[in-house]
C-alpha positions as CSV (number, residue, x, y, z in Angstrom):
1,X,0.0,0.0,0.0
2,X,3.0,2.4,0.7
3,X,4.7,1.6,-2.0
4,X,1.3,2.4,-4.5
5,X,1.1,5.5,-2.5
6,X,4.3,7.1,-3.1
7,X,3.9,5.9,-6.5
8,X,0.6,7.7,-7.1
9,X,2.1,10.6,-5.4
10,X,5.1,11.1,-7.9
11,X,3.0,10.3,-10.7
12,X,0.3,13.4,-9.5
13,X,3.7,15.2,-8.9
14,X,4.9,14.8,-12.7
15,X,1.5,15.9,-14.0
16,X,1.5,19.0,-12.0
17,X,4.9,19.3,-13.1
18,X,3.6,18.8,-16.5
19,X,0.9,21.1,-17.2
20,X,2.1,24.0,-17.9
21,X,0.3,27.5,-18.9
22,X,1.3,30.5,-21.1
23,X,-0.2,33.3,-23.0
24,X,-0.4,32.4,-26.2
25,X,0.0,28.9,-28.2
26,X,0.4,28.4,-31.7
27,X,-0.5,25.0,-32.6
28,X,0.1,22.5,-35.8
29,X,2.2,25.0,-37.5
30,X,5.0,24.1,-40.6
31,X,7.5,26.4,-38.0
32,X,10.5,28.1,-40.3
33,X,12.8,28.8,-37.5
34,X,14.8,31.6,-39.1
35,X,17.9,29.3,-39.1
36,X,17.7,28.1,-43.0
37,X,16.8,24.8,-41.9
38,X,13.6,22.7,-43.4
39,X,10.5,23.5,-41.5
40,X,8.6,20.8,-39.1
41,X,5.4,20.6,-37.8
42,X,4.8,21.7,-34.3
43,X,3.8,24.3,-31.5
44,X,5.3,27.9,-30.1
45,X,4.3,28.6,-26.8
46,X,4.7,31.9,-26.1
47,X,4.6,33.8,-21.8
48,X,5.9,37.4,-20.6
49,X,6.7,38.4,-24.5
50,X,9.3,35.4,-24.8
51,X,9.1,32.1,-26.5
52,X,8.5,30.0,-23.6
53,X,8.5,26.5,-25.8
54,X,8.9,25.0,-29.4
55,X,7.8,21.7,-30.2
56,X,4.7,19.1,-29.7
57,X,3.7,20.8,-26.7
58,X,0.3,18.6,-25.9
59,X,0.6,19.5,-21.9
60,X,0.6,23.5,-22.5
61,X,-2.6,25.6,-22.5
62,X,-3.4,29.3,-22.9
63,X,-6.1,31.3,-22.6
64,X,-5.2,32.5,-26.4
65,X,-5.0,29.4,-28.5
66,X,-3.8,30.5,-32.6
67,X,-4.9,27.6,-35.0
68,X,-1.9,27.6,-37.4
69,X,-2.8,24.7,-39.3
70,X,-1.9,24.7,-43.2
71,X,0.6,28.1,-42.1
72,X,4.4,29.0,-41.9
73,X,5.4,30.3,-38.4
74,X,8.2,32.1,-38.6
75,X,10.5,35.1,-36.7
76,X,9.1,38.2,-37.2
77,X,11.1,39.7,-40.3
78,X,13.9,42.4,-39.7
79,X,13.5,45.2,-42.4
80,X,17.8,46.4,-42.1
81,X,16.9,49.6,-44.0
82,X,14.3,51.8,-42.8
83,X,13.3,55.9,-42.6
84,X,11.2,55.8,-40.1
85,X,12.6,59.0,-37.9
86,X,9.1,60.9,-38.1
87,X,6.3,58.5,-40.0
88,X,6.7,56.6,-36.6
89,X,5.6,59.3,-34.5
90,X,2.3,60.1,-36.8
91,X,1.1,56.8,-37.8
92,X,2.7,54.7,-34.5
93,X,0.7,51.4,-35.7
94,X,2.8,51.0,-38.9
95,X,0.8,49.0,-40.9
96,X,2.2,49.1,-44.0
97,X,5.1,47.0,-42.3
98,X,2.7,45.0,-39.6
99,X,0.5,43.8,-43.1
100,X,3.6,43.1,-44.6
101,X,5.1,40.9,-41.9
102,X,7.8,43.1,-40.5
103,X,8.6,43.4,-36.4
104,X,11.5,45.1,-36.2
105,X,12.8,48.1,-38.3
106,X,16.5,49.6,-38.5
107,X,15.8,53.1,-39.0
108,X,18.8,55.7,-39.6
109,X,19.8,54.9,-43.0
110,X,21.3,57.0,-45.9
111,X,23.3,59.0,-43.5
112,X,19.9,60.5,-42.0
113,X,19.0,59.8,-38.9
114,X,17.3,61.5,-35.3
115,X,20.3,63.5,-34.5
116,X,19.9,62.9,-30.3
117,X,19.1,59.4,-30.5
118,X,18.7,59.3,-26.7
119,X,15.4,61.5,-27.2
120,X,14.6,59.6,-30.1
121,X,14.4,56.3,-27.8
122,X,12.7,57.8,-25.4
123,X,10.3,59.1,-27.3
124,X,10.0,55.5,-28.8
125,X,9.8,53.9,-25.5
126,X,6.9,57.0,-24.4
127,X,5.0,55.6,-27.6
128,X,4.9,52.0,-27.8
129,X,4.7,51.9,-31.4
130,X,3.2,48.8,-33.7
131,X,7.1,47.6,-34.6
132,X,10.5,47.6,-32.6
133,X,12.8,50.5,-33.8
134,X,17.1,50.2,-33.7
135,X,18.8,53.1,-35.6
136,X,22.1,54.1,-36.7
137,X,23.5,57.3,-36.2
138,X,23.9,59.5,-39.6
139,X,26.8,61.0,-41.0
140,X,24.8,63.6,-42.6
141,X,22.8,64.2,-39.5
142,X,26.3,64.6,-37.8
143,X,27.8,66.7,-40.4
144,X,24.9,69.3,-40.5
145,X,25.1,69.9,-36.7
146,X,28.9,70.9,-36.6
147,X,29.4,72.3,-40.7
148,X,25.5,72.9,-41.3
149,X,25.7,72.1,-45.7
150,X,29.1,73.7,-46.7
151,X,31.3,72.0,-49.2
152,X,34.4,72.1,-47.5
153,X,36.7,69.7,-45.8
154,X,36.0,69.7,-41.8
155,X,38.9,71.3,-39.7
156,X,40.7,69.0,-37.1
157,X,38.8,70.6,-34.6
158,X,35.2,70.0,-36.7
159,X,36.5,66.0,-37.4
160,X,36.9,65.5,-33.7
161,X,33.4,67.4,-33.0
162,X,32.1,64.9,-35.2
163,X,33.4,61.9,-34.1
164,X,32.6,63.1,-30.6
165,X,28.7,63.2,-31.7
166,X,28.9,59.6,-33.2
167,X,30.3,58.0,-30.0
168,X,27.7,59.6,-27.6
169,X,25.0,58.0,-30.6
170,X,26.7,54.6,-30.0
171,X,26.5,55.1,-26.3
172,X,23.0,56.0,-26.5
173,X,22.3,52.9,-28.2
174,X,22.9,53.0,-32.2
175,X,23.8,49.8,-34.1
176,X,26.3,51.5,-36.1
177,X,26.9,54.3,-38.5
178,X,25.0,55.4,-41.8
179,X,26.7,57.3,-44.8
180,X,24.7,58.3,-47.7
181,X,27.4,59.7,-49.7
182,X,25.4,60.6,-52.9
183,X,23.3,63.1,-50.6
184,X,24.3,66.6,-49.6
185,X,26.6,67.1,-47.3
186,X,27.8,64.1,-47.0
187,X,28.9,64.1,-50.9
188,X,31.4,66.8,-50.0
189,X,32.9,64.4,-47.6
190,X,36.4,62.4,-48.5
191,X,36.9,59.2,-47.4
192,X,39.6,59.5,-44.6
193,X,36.2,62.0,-43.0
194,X,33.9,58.7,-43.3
195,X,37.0,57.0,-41.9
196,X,37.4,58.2,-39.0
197,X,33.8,58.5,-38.0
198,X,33.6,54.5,-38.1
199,X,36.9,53.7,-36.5
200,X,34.0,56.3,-33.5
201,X,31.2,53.5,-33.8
202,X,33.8,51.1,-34.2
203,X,35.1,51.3,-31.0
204,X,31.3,50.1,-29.8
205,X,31.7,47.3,-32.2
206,X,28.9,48.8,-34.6
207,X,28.5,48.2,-38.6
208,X,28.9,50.7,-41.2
209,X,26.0,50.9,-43.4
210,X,26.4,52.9,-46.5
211,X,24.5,54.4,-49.7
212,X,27.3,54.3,-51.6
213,X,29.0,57.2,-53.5
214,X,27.2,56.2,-56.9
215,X,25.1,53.4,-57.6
216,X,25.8,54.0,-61.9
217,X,29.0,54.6,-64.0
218,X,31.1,54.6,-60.9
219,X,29.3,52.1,-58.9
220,X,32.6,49.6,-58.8
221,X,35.1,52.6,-57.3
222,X,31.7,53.4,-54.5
223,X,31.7,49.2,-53.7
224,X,35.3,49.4,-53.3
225,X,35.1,52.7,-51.2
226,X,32.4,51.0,-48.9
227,X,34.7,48.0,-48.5
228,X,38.0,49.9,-47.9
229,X,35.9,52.1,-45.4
230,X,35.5,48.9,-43.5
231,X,38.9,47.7,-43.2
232,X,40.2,50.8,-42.2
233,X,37.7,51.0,-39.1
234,X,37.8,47.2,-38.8
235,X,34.3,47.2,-38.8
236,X,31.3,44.7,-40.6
237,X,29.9,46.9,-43.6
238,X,26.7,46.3,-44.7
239,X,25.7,47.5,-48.7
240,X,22.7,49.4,-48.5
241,X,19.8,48.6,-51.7
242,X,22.8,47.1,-53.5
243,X,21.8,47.6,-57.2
244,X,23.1,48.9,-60.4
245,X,20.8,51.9,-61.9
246,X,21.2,53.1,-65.4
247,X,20.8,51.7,-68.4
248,X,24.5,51.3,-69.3
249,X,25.1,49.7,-66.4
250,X,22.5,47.0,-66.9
251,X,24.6,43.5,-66.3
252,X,27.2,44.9,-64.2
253,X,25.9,43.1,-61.1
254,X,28.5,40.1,-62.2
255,X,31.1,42.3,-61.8
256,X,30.0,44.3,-58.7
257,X,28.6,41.0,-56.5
258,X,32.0,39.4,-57.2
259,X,33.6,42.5,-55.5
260,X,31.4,41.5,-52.1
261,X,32.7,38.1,-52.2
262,X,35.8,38.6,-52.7
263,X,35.5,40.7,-49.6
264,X,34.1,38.0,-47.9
265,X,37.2,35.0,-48.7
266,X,39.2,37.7,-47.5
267,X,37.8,37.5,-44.1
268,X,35.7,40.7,-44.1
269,X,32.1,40.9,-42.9
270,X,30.7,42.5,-45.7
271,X,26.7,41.5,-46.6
272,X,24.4,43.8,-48.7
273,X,20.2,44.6,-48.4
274,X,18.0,45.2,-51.4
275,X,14.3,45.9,-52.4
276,X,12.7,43.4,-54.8
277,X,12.0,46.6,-57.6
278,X,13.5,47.5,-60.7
279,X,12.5,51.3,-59.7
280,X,14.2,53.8,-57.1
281,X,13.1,56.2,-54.8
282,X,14.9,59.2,-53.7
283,X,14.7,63.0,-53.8
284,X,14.4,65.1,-57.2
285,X,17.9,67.2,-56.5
286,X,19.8,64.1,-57.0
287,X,19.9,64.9,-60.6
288,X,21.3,68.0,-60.4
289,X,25.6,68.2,-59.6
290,X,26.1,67.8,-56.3
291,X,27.9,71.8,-56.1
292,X,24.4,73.5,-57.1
293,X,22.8,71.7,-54.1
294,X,25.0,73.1,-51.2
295,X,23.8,75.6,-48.8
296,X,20.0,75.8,-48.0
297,X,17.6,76.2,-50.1
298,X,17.8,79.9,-50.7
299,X,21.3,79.2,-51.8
300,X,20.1,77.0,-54.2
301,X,17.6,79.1,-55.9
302,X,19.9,82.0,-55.9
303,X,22.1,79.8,-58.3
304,X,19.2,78.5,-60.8
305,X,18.2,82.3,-61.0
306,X,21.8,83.1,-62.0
307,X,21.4,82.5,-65.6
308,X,25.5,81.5,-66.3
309,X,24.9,79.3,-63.3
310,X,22.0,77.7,-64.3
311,X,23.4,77.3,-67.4
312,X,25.8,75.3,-66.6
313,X,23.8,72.8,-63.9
314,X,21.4,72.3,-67.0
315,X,24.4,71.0,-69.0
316,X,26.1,68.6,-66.7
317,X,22.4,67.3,-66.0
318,X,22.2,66.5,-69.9
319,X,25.5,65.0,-69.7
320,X,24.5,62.5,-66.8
321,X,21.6,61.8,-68.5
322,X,23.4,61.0,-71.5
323,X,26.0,58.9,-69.6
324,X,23.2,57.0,-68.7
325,X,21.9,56.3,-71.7
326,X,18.7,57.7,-71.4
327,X,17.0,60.5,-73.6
328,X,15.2,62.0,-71.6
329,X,13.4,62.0,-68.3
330,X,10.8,59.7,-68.9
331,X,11.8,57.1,-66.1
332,X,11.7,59.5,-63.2
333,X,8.2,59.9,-62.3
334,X,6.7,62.2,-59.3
335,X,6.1,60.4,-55.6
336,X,5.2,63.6,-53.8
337,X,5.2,67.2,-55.0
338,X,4.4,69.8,-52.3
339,X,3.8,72.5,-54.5
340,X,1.7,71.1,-56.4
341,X,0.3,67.6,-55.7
342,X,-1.2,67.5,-59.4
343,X,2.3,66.4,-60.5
344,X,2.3,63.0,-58.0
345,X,2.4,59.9,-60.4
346,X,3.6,61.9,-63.7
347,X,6.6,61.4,-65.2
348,X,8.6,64.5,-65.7
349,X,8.1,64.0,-69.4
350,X,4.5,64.5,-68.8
351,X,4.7,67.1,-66.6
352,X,7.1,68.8,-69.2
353,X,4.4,68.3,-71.9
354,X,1.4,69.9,-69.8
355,X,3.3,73.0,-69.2
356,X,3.6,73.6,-72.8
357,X,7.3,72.9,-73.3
358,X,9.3,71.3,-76.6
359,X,9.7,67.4,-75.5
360,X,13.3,67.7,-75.3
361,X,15.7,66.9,-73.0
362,X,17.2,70.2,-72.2
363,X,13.3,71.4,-71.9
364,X,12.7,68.7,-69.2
365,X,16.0,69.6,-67.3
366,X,14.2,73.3,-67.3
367,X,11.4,71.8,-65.5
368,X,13.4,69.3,-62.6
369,X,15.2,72.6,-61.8
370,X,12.2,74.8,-61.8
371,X,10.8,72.2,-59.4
372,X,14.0,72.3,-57.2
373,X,13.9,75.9,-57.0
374,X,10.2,75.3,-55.8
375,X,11.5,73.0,-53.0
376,X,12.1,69.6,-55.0
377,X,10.1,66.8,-55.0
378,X,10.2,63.0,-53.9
379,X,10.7,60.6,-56.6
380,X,11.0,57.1,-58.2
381,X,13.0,56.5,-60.4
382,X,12.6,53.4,-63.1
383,X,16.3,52.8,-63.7
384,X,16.8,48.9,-63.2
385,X,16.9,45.8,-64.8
386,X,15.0,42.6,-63.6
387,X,18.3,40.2,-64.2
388,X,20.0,42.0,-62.4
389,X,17.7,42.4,-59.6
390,X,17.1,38.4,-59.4
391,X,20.6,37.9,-59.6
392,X,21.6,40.0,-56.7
393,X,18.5,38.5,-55.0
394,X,20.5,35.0,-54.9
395,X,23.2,36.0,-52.8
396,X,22.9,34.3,-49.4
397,X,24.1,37.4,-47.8
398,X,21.5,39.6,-49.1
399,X,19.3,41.2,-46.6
400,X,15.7,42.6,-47.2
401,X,15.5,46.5,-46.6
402,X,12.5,48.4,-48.1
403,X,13.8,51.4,-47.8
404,X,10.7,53.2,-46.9
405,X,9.2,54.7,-44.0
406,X,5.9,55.1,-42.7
407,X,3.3,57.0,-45.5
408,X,0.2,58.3,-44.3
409,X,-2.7,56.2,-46.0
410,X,-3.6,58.1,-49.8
411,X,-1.1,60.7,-49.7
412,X,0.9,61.0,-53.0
413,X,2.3,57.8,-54.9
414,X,5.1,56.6,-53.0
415,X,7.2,53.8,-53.7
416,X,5.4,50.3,-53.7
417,X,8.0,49.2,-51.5
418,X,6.7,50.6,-48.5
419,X,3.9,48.5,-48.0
420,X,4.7,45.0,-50.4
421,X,8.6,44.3,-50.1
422,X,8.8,41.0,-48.0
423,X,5.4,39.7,-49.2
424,X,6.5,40.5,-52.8
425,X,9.6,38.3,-52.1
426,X,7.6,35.2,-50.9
427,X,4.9,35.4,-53.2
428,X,6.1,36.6,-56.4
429,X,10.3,35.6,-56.1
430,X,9.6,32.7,-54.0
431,X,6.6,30.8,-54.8
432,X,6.1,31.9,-58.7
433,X,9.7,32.4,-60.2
434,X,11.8,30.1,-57.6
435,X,14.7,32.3,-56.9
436,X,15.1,30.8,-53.7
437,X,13.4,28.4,-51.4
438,X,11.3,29.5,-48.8
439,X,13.8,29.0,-45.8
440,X,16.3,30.6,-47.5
441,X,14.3,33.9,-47.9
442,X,12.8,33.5,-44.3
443,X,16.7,33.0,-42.8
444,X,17.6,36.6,-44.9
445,X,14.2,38.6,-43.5
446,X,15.5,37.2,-39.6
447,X,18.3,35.3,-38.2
448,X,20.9,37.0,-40.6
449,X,19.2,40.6,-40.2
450,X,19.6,39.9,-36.6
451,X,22.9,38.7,-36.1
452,X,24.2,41.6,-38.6
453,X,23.2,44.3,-36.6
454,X,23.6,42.7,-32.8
455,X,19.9,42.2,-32.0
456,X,21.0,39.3,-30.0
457,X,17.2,38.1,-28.9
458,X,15.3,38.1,-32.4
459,X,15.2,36.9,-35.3
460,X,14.7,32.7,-34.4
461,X,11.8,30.6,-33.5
462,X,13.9,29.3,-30.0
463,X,13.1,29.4,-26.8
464,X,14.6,32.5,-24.4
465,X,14.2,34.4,-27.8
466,X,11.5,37.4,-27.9
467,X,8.2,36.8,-29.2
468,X,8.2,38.3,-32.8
469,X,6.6,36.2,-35.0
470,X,4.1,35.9,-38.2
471,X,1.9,33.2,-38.9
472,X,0.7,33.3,-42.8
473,X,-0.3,31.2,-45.5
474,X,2.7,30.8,-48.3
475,X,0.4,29.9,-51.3
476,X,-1.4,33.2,-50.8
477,X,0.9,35.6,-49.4
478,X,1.7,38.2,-51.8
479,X,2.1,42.3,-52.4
480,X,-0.6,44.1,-53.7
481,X,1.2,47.5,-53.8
482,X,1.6,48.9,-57.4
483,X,3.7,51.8,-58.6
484,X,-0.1,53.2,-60.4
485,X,-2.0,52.9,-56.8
486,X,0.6,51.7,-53.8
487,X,-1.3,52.7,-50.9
488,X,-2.3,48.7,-50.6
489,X,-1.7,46.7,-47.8
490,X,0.3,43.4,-48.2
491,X,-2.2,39.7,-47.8
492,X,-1.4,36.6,-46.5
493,X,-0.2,37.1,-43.1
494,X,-2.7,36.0,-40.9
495,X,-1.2,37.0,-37.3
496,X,1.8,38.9,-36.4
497,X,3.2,39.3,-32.9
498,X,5.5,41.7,-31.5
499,X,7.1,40.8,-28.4
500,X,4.4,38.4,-27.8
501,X,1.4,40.7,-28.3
502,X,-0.9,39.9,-31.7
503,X,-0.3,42.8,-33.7
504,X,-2.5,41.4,-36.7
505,X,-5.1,38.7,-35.8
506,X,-7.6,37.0,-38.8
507,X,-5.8,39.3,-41.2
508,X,-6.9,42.3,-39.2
509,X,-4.6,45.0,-37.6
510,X,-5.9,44.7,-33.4
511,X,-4.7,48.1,-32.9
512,X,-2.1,46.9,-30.3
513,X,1.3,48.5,-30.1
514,X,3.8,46.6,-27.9
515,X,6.8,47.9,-29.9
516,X,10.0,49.1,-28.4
517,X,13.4,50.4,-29.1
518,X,16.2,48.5,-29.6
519,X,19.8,49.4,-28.3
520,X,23.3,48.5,-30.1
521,X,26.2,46.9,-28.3
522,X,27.5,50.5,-27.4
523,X,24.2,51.1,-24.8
524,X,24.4,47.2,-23.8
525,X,28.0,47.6,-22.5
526,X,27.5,50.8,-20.9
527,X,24.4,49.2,-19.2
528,X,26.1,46.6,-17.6
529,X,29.1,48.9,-16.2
């Protein structure tokens, strides 16, 4: 009798042990786990924001049970290249990236970034927006505070002003450094500036992320300028929307890819990011020379009013253009024009014919700088090739970046990217045209985005990790974002959760923000000393 007793009494003891309780379980999903590997059937259990459990989890309940039969379950996607400094703050729910599967942004691309990041995570913390937000600290953000737009080289005195600014950003918690070195200032900027600016983040063990010098003619000296920027500091280097733009540059991604790895069986961390679009999107001022565009923008109407001036910003335009192999402006096409929002989705060869001007080249040159003069204007620009985007595509160590921010709902004709980027990859460059398996994408959108820029607790289906993760169905997830109407959410993704909080549910945005900021190694070490 004793001995059935104790028996009974270790066996009630095991089954207490055994049922277990958590907030939310995921059953009889195909589980991706960010690693590469093959998926497998099973369950996530998920308690305080964390992944409590992975696996056949029979004993577990929850008051929130999430049906994921038929679905992937995978880590919430990383988006490495992201502009969300103010969108954030105005639309806090971000769902243009919740629809399109995204948890986690890294904002502070392009050399722009908040330029006291401690207020900017504070003020992210204070809102508890829809994704998690890291940035990078910008070397045009930091330029502009100490030498405001001038075209000069800084002064000793400036360069250590400078680097002083980027290592309080690391210490307030950046993930590295941005340059975007075909925007003004930072195009008046030589390298051994850049230089010693990331041997400053370096020092907190952070990545440089750059928008190269020039992404056409001179795209292979800007790869190698990124990768000897790297070695100098010591630093990883991350490419940012590696592409080749311009017609007579279509087919050189052979040429610059190889130049990555390379890098790589040299022993150098450097990875790139990309959008899956053969179109850009950037200001209108980029095609005018990088001189007429310094100072504000009084100074750079006074110039285009100066008629030797202008004269000669119209011909170096023509030149560019022609360098490019294009004959006239017919691939950049209006995103958002302040001054007059009738322009947004016309190409500047339409706008040039509806004001009455000769279709022309050197008309339509008349009419970008008559814009600039008016302020400028966002822009895409259709200057790729679909090769060379697939090709690019294939590298394992390409990140996903949409290189967006957060648009307000209807207002102008941003990029397509903003909303479809990751949903574009699975559906249309995963399941229809087989550029890479789905595991393969998923590992590029999280564990590799992750481990890149130090976010040491995302980016894996594992237990101890946090609880960002999407639930959708792969033989209907796709973008529905078009360059003709791209205010259109992403489908497919059926539930996402951001540190363990259902972000989406049924398809449906819950309204919930549980969001938070996300600190580099330079706040991580200074937190624990």
């Amino acid at each position: 009798m004793t001995r059935w007793l104790t028996g009974m009494a270790l066996l009630c003891s095991f089954s207490g042990f055994a049922q277990q309780s958590c907030d939310v379980l995921i059953r009889n999903g195909k589980i991706v786990d960010g690693t590469g590997n093959s998926w497998f059937y099973g369950d996530v259990a998920v308690k305080d924001g964390k992944i409590m459990a992975v696996g056949k989890l029979p004993e577990y309940n929850a008051a929130r049970v999430i049906d994921a039969q038929k679905m992937i379950v995978a880590p919430g996607f990383i988006d490495v290249h992201g502009h969300v400094e103010s969108g954030i703050f105005s639309q806090p729910t971000a769902d243009n990236y919740i629809y399109d599967g995204v948890t986690t942004i890294v904002t502070g691309n392009c050399g722009s970034s908040a330029a006291d990041l401690h207020r900017f995570f504070e003020r992210v913390d204070s809102l508890r927006p829809g994704i998690n937000v890291a940035s990078l600290i910008g070397h045009n953000t930091v330029r502009r505070e100490v030498m405001q737009r001038d075209n000069r080289t800084p002064t000793p005195a400036e360069q250590q002003q400078m680097e002083a600014l980027v290592a309080k950003a690391m210490e307030d918690g950046a993930v590295g450094i941005s340059t975007g070195l075909i925007y003004i200032p930072g195009a008046y900027s030589k390298t051994d500036e850049v230089v010693g600016l990331a041997k400053a983040a370096a020092k907190y063990n952070g990545v440089y992320a750059s928008h190269i010098r020039n992404e056409g003619n001179q795209v292979v000296a800007a790869i190698n300028e990124a990768i000897d920027i790297g070695k100098a500091a010591n630093m990883p280097v991350e490419i940012s929307h590696f592409k080749v733009s311009g017609k007579a540059n279509w087919g050189k991604s052979l040429r610059t890819l190889a130049l990555v790895q390379v890098a790589r069986k040299e022993g150098w961390d450097v990875t790139i990011d990309q959008y899956p679009y053969t179109a850009s999107s950037t200001n209108l001022g980029v095609c005018l020379p990088d001189w007429a565009l310094a100072g504000g923008q009084d100074s750079i109407s006074a110039r285009l009013h100066n008629p030797a001036i202008r004269a000669q910003i119209k011909k170096e335009m023509l030149a560019q253009l022609k360098e490019h192999k294009y004959r006239n402006y017919s691939y950049a096409v209006v995103a958002n024009y302040s001054a007059d929002t009738s322009y947004n989705g016309k190409s500047i060869t339409e706008i040039n014919r509806l004001l009455g001007r000769r279709g022309k080249a050197k008309h339509e040159a008349e009419t970008i700088m008559d814009m600039v003069d008016k302020g400028g204007a966002q822009m895409v620009y259709h200057s790729m090739n679909e090769d060379d985007v697939r090709y690019i595509m294939k590298y394992p160590f390409c990140m996903v970046g949409a290189d967006a921010g957060v648009p307000t709902p209807g207002k102008g004709m941003p990029h397509p990217r903003a909303y479809g980027t990751n949903a574009r990859i699975l559906g249309r460059y995963v399941r229809n045209r087989h550029v890479m398996p789905l595991e393969e994408a998923i590992r590029r959108m999280t564990s590799l985005a992750a481990q890149k820029f130090q976010l040491k607790d995302r980016g894996l289906i594992r237990e101890g990790m946090a609880a960002d993760i999407v639930i959708f169905d792969a033989q209907e997830v796709i973008d529905r974002a078009t360059f003709e109407a791209p205010h259109q959410y992403s489908t497919g993704f059926k539930y996402v959760l951001v540190n363990g909080q259902p972000e989406l549910a049924n398809g449906q945005h819950t309204g919930a923000r549980n969001g938070r900021p996300l600190y580099g190694p330079g706040k991580q070490h200074n937190a624990k000393h």
